[in-house]
N, C-alpha and C positions, 0 to 999 in steps of 0.2 A: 575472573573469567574462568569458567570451566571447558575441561577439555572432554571432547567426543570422538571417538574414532568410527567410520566407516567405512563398508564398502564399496564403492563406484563404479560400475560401468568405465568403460575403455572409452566409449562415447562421451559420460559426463566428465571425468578427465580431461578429453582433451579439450571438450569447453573451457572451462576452468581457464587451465595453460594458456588456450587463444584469450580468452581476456585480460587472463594477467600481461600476455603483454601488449596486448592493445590498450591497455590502460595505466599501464607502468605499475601494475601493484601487487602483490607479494599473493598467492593462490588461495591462503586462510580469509587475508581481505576481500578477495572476489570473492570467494567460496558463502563469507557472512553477506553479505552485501545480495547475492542471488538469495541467500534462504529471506531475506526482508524483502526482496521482488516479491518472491513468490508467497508471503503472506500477505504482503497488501493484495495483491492478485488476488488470490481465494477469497481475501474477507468482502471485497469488491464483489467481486463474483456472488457471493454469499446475499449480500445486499440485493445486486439486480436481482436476481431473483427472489426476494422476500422474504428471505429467511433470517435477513439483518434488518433492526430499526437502524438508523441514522445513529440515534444516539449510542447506540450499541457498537457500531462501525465507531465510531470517535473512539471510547476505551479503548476497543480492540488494535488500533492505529497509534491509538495515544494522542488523539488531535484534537483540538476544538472541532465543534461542531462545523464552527465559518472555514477554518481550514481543509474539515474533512468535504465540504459543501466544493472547495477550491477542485479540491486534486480528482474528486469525481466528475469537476466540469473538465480537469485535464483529460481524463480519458473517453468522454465524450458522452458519462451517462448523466440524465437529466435530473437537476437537480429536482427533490421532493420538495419546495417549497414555491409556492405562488407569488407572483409579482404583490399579490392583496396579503398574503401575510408577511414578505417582506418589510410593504411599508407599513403595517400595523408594530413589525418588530423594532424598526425602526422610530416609532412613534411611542413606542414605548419606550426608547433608551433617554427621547427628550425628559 
């Protein structure tokens, strides 16, 4: 693991602090854990608006495609695949 030093806002600070202890965890853990929010966010982001393919968004994420298809229905955007390719894909896996 490599180390990074930065500077921070008095604001981004005390986030930090209020999560660590609202979550019992130590501030470099929060700390890593918000910079993975915020790139799924972006790449998410990157997607609705079309400047990501799917399959693109999966590397970028590290997910399978069905997975990256999951966590984009978690946040409420609609999946790019039609019920008719669905079951074609499915028809394919027979």
């Amino acid at each position: 693991m490599s180390v990074i030093s930065l500077r921070l806002k008095d604001r981004e600070i005390k986030r930090i602090n209020e999560l660590s202890r609202m979550e019992n965890k130590d501030k470099s853990a929060v700390a890593r854990e918000l910079i993975d929010y915020g790139w799924e966010f972006l790449m998410i982001k990157l997607y609705r608006e079309g400047k990501l393919s799917l399959s693109t968004l999966s590397e970028k994420l590290e997910l399978s495609v069905s997975e990256t298809i999951d966590l984009l229905s978690e946040f409420g955007v609609e999946s790019p695949i039609d019920y008719d390719d669905y079951l074609k894909g499915f028809e394919a896996l027979k």
